[in-house]
Structure formats: C-alpha cells, structure tokens
C-alpha positions in Angstrom: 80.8 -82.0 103.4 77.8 -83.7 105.0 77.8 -86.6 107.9 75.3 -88.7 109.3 74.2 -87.9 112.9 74.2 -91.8 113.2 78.1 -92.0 111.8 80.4 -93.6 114.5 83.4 -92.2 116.4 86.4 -92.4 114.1 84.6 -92.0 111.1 87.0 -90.0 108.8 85.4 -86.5 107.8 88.5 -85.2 105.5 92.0 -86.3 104.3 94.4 -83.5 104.5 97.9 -82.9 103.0 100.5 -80.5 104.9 103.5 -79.8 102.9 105.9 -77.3 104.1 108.8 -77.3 101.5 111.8 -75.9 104.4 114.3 -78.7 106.1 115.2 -79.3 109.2 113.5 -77.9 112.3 112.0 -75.2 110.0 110.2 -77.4 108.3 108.5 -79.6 111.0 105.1 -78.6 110.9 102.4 -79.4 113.9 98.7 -79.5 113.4 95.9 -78.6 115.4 92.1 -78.3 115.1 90.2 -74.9 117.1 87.9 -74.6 119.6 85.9 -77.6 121.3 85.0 -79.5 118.3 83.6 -83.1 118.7 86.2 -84.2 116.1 90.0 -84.9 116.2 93.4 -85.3 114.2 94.8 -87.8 113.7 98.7 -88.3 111.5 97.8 -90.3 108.8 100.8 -91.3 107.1 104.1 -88.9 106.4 102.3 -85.5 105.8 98.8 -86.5 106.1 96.5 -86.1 108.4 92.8 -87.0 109.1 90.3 -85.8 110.5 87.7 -88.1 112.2 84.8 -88.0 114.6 85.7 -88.2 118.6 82.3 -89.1 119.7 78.7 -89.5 117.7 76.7 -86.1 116.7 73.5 -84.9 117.6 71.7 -82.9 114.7 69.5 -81.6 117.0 71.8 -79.9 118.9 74.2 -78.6 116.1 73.3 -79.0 112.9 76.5 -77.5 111.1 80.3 -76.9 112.0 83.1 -74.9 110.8 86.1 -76.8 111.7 89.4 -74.3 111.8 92.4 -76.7 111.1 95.7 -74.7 111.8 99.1 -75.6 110.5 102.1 -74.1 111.9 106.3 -74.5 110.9 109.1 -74.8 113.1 110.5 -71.7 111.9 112.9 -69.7 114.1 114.8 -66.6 112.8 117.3 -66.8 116.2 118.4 -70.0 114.6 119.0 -68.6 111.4 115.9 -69.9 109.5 113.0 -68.4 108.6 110.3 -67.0 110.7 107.7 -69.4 112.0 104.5 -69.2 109.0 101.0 -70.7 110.0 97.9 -71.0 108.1 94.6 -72.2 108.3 91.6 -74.2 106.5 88.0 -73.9 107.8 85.9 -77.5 106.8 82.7 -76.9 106.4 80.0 -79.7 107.6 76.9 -80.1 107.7 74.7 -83.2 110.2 72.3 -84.7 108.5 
C-alpha cells in the first residue's frame, strides 16, 4: 500500500477481518499492532478492525514500514478449551 506523507491522523491504511471460529472465551480474540509504529487499531464494527494513522508521516525520515498486526484467542486448555493460537500479518507501506 502507499500513503501520502501529507495524509492526516486517522486516515485509514487497511480494513482487516479477524475471525476465530471457537465460542465462548476461546474464541475472544484481541488485536494488537508491534513495535512503535506511528499508526493504531482501531475496532471497527463486530470483527473488524482498522488500521489508521496516529499522527502525520515524514517521508524523509521513514520512507517505508512493515506494520506486524498480531491476533491472538482466548484459548485456555486449564478450562477445557483449546490452547491459546495467535498469528500475524505484516502490511507493507510505502510514504510517498
């Protein structure tokens, strides 16, 4: 994906669905984005989540990111379920 240095805070970069097909606790699944990235995540609507811009970019200083996104479950094997599963998405963007 590419995004304009000039884009403003909030400005949505992707759209991402999390479906995790396990009920109850096990299949509560929380999101979270790696390292310090000048972006966020935001719930979008049921199992959607965005991800948008926290402040405005500088091309200058980085020119590209690899954004990790990491989904884990609510899995627990001491409650009789099955065993917490995470996995993980890298977003590729470049500043223009």
């Amino acid at each position: 994906s590419e995004i304009s240095e000039d884009a403003p805070s909030g400005t949505v970069i992707a759209l991402l669905h999390i479906d995790d097909r396990d009920s109850g606790a096990n299949g509560e699944v929380r999101c979270s984005l790696d390292g310090a990235v000048p972006f966020r995540l935001e719930k979008s609507f049921q199992d959607y989540y965005r991800v948008v811009t926290a402040r405005e970019l500088d091309r200058e200083q980085v020119s590209e990111y690899n954004v990790t996104v990491r989904a884990a479950d609510g899995g627990s094997p001491s409650d009789g379920g099955s065993p917490a599963l995470q996995s993980s998405a890298v977003l590729a963007l470049r500043v223009l």
